[in-house]
C-alpha positions as CSV (number, residue, x, y, z in Angstrom):
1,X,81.4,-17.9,6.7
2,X,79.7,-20.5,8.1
3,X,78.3,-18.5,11.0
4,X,76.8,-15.9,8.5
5,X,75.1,-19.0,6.5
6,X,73.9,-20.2,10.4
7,X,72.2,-16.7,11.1
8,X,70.9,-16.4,7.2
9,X,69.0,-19.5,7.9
10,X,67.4,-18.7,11.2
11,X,66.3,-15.4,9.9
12,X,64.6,-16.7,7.0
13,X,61.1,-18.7,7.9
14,X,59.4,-20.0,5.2
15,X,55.3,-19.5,5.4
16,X,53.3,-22.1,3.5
17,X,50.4,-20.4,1.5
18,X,47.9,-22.3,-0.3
19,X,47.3,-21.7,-4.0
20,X,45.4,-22.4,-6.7
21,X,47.6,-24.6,-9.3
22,X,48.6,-22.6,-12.3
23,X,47.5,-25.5,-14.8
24,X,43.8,-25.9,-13.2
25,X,40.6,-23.8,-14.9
26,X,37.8,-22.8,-13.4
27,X,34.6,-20.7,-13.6
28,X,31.8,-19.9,-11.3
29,X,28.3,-19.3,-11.9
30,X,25.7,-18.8,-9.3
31,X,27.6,-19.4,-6.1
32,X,28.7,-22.5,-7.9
33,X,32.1,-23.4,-8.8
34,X,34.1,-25.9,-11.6
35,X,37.2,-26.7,-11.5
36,X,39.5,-28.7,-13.7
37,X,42.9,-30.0,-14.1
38,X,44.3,-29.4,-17.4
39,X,47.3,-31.1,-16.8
40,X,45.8,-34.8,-16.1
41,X,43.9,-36.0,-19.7
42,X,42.1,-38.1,-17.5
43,X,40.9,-35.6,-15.2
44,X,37.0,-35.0,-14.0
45,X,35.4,-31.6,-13.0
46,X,34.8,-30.7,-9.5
47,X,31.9,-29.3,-8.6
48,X,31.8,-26.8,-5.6
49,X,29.4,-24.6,-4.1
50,X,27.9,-23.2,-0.9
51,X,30.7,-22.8,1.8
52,X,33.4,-25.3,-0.8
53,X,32.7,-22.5,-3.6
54,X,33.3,-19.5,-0.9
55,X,36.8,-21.2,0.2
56,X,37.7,-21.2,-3.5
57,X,36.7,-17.9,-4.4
58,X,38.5,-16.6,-1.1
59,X,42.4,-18.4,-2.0
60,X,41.1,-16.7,-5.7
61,X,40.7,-12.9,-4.4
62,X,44.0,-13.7,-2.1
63,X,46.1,-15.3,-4.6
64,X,47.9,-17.3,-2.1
65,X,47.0,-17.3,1.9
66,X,48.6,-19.3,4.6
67,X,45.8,-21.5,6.5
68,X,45.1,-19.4,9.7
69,X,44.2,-16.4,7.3
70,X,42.1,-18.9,5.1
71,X,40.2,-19.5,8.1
72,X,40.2,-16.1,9.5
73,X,38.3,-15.0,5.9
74,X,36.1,-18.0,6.4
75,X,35.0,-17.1,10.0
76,X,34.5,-13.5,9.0
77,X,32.4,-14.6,5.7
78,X,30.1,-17.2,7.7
79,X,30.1,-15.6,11.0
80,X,31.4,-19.0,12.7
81,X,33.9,-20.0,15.3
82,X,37.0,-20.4,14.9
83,X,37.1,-24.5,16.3
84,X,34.0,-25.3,14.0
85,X,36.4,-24.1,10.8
86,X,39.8,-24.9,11.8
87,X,39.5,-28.7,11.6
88,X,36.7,-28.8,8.3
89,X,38.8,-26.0,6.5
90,X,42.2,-28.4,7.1
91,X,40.3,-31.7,5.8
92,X,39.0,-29.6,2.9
93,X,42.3,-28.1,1.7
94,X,43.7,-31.6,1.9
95,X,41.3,-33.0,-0.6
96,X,41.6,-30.4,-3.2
97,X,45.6,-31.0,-2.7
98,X,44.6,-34.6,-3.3
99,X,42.8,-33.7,-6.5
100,X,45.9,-31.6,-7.8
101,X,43.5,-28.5,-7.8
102,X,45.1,-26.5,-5.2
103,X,49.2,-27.0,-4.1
104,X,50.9,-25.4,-1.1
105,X,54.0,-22.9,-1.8
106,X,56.7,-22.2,0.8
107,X,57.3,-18.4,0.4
108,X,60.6,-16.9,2.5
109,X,60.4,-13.8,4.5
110,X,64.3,-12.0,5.6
């Protein structure tokens, strides 16, 4: 038994996926974007746009997107290279974590 739970566990691998939080609203207009937690009474609106509002609209069409595909969307989009998004796209993810706008999810795959 404990050899089956051994090989059960190797074989899944979980792949985190950022998302946008379930209790956050948002709406865009012109390119621009503003978001709000609902959750936090004492919340402010953030206000995104240019490359910021792209980011959010692309984890919006995907629903949930693990970061290398975040970036390959981004590089596609904007035409950049990959080195000159990896590192920004990271930092950026990390501060709407911070602002309880975005969360990552583990998802398991057999």
């Amino acid at each position: 038994m404990a050899e089956h739970l051994l090989s059960e566990r190797m074989i899944r691998v979980g792949h985190p996926e950022w998302r946008i939080r379930e209790d956050v609203s948002w709406t865009s207009q012109t390119g621009r974007i503003v978001a709000l937690e609902l959750s936090n009474a004492g919340a402010s609106p953030v206000i995104l746009d240019g490359s910021a509002a792209a980011i959010w609209q692309i984890l919006n069409d995907l629903g949930s997107a693990a970061e290398p595909t975040i970036s390959q969307e981004v590089i596609a989009r904007f035409h950049a290279n990959r080195k000159d998004v990896e590192r920004p796209l990271a930092d950026f993810l990390a501060r709407l974590e911070a602002a309880r706008l975005i969360e990552l999810e583990v998802r398991f795959t057999p």
